[in-house]
C-alpha positions in Angstrom: 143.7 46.5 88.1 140.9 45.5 85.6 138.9 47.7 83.4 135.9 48.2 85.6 138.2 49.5 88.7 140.1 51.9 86.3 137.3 53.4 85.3 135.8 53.6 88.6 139.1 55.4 89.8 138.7 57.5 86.2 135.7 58.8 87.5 136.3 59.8 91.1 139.1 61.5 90.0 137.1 63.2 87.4 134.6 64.5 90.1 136.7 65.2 92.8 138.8 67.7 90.0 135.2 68.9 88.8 134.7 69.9 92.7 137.8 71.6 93.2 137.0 73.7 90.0 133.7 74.7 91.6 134.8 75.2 95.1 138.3 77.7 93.2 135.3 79.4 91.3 132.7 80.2 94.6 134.4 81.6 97.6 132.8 83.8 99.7 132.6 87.9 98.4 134.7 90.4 100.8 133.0 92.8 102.8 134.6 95.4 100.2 132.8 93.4 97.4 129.2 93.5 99.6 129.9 97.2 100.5 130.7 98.0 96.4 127.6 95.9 95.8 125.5 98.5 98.2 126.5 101.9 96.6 126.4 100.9 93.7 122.9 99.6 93.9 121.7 102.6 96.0 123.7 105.3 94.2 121.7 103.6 91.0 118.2 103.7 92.5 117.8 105.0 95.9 114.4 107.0 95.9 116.6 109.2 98.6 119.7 109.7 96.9 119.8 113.2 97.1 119.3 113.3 101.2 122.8 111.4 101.6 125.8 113.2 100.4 128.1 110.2 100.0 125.9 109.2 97.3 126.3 112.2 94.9 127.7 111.7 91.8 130.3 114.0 92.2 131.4 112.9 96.0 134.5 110.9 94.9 137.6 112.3 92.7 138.4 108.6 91.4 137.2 105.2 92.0 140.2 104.8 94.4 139.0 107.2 96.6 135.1 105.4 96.5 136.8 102.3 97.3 139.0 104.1 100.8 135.6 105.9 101.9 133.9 102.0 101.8 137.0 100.2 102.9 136.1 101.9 106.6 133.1 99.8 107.1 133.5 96.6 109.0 130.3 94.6 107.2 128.0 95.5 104.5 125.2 96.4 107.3 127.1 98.8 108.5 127.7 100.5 104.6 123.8 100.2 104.1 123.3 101.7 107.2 125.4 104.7 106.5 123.8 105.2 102.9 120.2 105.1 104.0 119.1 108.2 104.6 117.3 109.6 107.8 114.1 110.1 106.1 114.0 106.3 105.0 111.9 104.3 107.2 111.8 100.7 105.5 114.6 99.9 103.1 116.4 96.9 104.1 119.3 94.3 103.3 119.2 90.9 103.9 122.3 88.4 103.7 120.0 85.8 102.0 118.0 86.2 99.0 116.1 83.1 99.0 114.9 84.0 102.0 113.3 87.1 101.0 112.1 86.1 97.7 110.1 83.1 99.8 108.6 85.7 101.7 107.4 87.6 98.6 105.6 84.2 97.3 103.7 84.2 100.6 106.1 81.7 102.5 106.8 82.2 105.9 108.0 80.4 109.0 104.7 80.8 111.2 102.4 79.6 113.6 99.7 80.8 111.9 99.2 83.5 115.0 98.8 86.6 114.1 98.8 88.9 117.5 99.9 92.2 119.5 101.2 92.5 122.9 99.8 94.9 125.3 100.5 96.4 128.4 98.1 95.2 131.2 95.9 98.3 132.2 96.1 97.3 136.0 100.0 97.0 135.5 102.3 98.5 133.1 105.1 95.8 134.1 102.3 93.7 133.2 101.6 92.3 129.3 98.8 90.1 127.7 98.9 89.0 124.2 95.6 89.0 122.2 95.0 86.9 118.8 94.1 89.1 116.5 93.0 86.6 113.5 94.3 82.5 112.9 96.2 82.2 109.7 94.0 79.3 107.3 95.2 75.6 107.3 98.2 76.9 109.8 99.1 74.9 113.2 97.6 77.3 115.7 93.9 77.2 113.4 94.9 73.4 114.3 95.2 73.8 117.5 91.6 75.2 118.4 93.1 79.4 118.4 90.8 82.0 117.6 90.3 85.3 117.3 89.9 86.9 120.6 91.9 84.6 122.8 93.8 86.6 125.8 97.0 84.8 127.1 99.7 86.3 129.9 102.0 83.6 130.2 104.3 81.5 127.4 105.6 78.5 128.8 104.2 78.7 131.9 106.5 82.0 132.8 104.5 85.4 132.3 104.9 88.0 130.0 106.3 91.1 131.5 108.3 94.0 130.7 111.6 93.0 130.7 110.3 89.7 128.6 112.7 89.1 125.5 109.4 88.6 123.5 111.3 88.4 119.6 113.6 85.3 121.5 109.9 84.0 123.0 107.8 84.0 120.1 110.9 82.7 117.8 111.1 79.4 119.2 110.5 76.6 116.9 107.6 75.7 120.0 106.1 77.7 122.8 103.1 77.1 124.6 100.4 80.0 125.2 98.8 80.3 128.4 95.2 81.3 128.0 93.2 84.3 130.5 89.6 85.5 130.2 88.9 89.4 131.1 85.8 89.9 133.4 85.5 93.5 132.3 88.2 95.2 135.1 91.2 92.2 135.5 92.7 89.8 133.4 93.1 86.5 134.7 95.0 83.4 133.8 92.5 80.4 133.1 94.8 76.9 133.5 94.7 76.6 129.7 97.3 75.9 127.5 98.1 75.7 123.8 101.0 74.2 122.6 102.3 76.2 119.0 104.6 74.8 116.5 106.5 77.7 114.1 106.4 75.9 110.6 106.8 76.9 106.7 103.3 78.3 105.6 102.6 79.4 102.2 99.8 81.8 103.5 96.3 82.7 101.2 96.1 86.1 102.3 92.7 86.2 100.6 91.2 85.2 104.7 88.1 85.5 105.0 85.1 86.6 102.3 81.1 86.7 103.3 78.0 88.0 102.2 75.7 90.1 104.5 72.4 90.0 103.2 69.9 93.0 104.6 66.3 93.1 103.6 67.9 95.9 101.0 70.8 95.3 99.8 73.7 92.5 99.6 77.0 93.2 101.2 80.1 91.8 100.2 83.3 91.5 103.2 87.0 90.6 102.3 89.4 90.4 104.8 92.4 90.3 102.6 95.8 90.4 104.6 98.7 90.7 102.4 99.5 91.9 98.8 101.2 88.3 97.2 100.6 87.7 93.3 100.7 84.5 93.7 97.3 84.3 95.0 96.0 86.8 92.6 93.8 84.1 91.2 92.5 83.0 94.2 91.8 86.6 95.0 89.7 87.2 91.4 87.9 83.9 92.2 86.8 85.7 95.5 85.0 88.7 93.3 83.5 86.2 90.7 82.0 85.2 93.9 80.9 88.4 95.0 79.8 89.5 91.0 77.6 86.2 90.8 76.0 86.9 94.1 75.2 90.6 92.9 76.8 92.4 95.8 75.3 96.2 95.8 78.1 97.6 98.6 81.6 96.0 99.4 83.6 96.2 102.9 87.3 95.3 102.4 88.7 95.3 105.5 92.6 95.8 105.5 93.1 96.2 108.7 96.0 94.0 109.2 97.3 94.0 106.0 101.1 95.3 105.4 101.3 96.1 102.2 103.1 93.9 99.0 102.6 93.8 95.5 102.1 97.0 93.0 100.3 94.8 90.8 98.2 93.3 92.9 96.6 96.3 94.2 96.6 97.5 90.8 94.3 94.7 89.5 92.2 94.6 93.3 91.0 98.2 92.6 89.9 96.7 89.1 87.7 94.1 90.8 86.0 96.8 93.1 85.6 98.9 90.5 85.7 98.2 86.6 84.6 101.1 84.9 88.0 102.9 84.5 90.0 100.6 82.0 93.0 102.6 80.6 92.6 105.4 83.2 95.5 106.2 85.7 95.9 104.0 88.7 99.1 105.5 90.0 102.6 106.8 88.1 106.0 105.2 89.7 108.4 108.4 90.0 112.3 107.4 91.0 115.1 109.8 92.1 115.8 112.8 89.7 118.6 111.0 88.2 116.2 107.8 87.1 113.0 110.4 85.8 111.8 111.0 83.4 113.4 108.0 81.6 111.9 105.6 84.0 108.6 107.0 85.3 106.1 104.8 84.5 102.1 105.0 84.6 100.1 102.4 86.3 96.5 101.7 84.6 93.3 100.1 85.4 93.9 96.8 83.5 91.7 94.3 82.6 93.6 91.2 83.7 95.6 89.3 86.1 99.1 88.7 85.8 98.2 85.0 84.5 96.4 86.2 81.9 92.4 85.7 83.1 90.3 87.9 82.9 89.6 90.5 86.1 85.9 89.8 87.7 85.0 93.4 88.5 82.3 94.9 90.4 82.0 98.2 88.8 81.1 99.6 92.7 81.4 103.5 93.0 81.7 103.2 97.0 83.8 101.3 99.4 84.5 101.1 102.7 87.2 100.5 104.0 88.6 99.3 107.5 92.3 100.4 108.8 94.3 100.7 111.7 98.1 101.5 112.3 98.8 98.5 110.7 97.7 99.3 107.6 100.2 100.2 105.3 101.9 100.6 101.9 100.2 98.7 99.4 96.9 98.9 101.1 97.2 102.2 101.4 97.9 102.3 97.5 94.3 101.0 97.5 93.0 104.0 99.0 95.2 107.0 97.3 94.9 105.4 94.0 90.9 105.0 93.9 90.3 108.1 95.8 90.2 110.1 92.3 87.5 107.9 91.2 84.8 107.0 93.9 83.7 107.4 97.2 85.7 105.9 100.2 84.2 105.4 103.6 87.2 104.8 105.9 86.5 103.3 109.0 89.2 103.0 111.7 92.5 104.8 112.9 95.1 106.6 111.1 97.0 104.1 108.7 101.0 104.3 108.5 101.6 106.8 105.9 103.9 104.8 103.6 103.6 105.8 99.9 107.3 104.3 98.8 108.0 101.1 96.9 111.0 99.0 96.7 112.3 95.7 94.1 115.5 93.6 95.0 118.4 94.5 93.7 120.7 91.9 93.7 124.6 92.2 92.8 124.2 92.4 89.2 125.2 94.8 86.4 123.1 98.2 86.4 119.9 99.1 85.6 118.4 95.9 86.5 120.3 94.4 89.3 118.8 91.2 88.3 118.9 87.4 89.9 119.3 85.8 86.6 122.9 87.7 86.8 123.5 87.2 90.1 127.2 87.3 91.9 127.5 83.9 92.8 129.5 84.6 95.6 127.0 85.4 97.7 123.1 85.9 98.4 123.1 89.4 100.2 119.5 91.3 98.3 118.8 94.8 98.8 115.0 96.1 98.6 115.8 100.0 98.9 113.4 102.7 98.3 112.9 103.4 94.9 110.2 104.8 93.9 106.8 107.2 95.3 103.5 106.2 94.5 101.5 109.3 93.2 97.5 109.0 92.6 96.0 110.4 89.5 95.0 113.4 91.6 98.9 114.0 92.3 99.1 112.9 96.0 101.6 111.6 97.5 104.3 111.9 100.6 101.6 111.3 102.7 103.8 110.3 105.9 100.9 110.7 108.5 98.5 108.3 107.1 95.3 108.6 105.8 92.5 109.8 108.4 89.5 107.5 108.8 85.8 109.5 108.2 84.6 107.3 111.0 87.1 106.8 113.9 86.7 103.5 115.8 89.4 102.1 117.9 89.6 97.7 118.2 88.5 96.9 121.8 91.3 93.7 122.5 88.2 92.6 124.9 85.3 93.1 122.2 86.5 92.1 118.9 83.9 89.7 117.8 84.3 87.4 114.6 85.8 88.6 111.2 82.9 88.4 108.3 80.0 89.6 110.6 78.5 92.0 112.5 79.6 90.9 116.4 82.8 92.7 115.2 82.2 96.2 115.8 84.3 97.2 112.8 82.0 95.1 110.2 78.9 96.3 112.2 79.8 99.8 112.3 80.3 99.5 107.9 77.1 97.7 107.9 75.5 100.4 109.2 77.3 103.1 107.1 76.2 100.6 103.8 72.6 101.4 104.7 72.9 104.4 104.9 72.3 104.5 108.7 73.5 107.1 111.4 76.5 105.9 113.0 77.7 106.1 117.0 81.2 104.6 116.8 81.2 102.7 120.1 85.0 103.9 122.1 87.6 100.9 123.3 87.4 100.9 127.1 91.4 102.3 127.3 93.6 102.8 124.3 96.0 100.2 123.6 99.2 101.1 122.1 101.1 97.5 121.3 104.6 96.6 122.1 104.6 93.8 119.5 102.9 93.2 116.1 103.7 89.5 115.1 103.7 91.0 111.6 106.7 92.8 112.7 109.0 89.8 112.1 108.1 89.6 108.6 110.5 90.2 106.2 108.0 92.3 104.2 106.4 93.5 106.9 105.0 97.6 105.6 106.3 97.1 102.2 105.2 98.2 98.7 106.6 95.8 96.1 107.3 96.3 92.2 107.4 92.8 90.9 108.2 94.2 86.9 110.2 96.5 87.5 
């Protein structure tokens, strides 16, 4: 054997070994690993700890008796399931960290079409999809979708009751079929649209304009999603809107979930300004994490990159909502109401005041990914914490009420930014100060599918620093 081949055979025997060390050192966590993972994490910092009894401090006599009560669970979703209490509406476990934490940098697995399903008001075995808005630089802006567009049918087969429309609309490619609406029927047109589900990292910073009246200058934001990321993208928006001298501002959040603390933190700094220092809202946790842990949110002066914030120093907003809005944009209202004037325009929002951070299967308080069980990549985002304004409100479960309620007509939405959509022209009109008629949707639609709803942060309120 010469030198060369020796060494060769050193070496893949070196590597193979180096292998076998890693592969001993990985295997895969039991379910009574996951499921000690889970109570501990949720006995730590559930916001509900005190609603589930299993989760008392005093419940077990010894750690042996912990570890019998968990050993009955046949997978961790069933443990999490048990230690959620009934009151919690939005905590959730996911086998697959990375996953998540792509979702909280804005990446998702989309067409770039956000719509509802309805039920056909001529049928109720009967459903018809309507596009709410076209995600930016996405395959259905692409393909020529808009805002508006009615379809009945994917792939050719209509949508009905009985349709399995998470298993339709989770194909890596479907086809719409397109109808028009004649003010009494929907009807299918012969159109098609071909859709293609890919990896978006989404600007949720949508749509800005200026409405210029003879009197005054009024800035729009449709801004659908919370993601730090794009907090600089988002300040860029308000330099915009600063330099242009905007005298009123319309932020319309009506299809925007909810994400990160922060972010609304440092938005309600760009409408407003004027309160530096002053309380935004204070974090509380479960009676076993406060005082220690409550923590006071402040208008700030800066982004999380260090720039600094473009504010408008504006003492009104309006505001647009529906159902959909949710968590963090509802943060937006609670935590300026204290300080200006909020026109809300709309329906009810979804009454979510809680926040949540991963906690991954790391060592207490923290929970960090940095200290990670490498055994696997299941990620808790519980409900830790309640959001309370400066004014002390919180628990607000039913929503906040709009001052003007206005109802989306899926027939008559018009386009997002001016006044053909009803919403925008209806805040126009509240801007200058003009007497408002809310115009009524022909029927009320109540949707049996958000395509928000498959998001993995869909309604959530994130803590980024915790």
């Amino acid at each position: 054997m010469t030198l060369k081949s020796y060494l060769f055979l050193l070496l893949c025997i070196s590597i193979v070994s180096c292998t076998t060390d890693i592969d001993d050192e990985i295997r895969p966590a039991t379910t009574l690993e996951l499921s000690e993972f889970i109570y501990r994490g949720l006995n730590y910092w559930s916001l509900y700890k005190s609603e589930v009894p299993a989760l008392a401090n005093d419940r077990f006599s010894s750690e042996q008796e912990k570890l019998d009560f968990l050993r009955g669970f046949d997978s961790p979703e069933e443990t999490f399931d048990a230690l959620i209490a009934p009151i919690d509406r939005f905590s959730i476990l996911r086998s697959d960290y990375v996953e998540l934490e792509n979702a909280l940098a804005g990446v998702r697995k989309s067409t770039g079409m956000r719509f509802s399903i309805l039920e056909d008001p001529n049928n109720s075995s009967n459903r018809f999809g309507v596009v709410r808005y076209v995600i930016n630089n996405s395959p259905a802006a692409a393909a020529g979708v808009s805002r508006g567009m009615l379809f009945t049918a994917v792939d050719g087969i209509n949508l009905t009751a009985s349709s399995d429309l998470n298993a339709i609309f989770g194909q890596d490619t479907f086809t719409i079929n397109l109808a028009s609406f004649d003010g009494s029927t929907i009807t299918p047109t012969g159109e098609a649209i071909v859709l293609n589900n890919v990896e978006l990292t989404i600007n949720p910073v949508h749509t800005t304009s200026i409405i210029e009246t003879p009197t005054k200058k009024i800035g729009y934001l449709h801004y659908t999603g919370f993601t730090n990321e794009f907090d600089p993208e988002l300040n860029a928006a308000f330099s915009t809107f600063k330099a242009e001298g905007v005298d009123e501002f319309i932020l319309d959040l009506r299809y925007n979930g909810g994400g990160s603390v922060e972010t609304a933190n440092d938005l309600c700094t760009m409408i407003t300004g004027q309160f530096e220092g002053q309380e935004f809202i204070t974090q509380q946790y479960n009676t076993d994490r406060n005082p220690d842990n409550q923590f006071v949110r402040r208008f700030n002066d800066q982004i999380g990159s260090g720039a600094a914030i473009n504010s408008l120093n504006l003492s009104q907003l309006i505001v647009l909502t529906t159902s959909n809005t949710a968590s963090s944009s509802e943060l937006v209202l609670s935590g300026l109401a204290p300080y200006i004037t909020i026109t809300q325009i709309g329906t009810n929002t979804r009454g979510k005041f809680e926040g949540s951070f991963l906690l991954y299967d790391a060592p207490e308080p923290n929970f960090s990914r940095s200290m990670a069980n490498p055994n696997h990549r299941y990620v808790m985002l519980p409900l830790t914490l309640r959001a309370v304004n400066a004014n002390g409100l919180t628990n607000y479960f039913d929503g906040f009420t709009p001052d003007i309620a206005l109802e989306e007509d899926p027939f008559n939405l018009g386009s997002l930014g001016d006044t053909s959509d009803p919403f925008i022209e209806t805040a126009v009109n509240v801007a200058l100060g003009r007497q408002v008629t809310p115009t009524k949707a022909m029927t009320h639609f109540d949707a049996v599918l958000e395509s928000d709803q498959s998001d993995l942060l869909y309604q959530r309120m994130i803590v980024n620093d915790n």
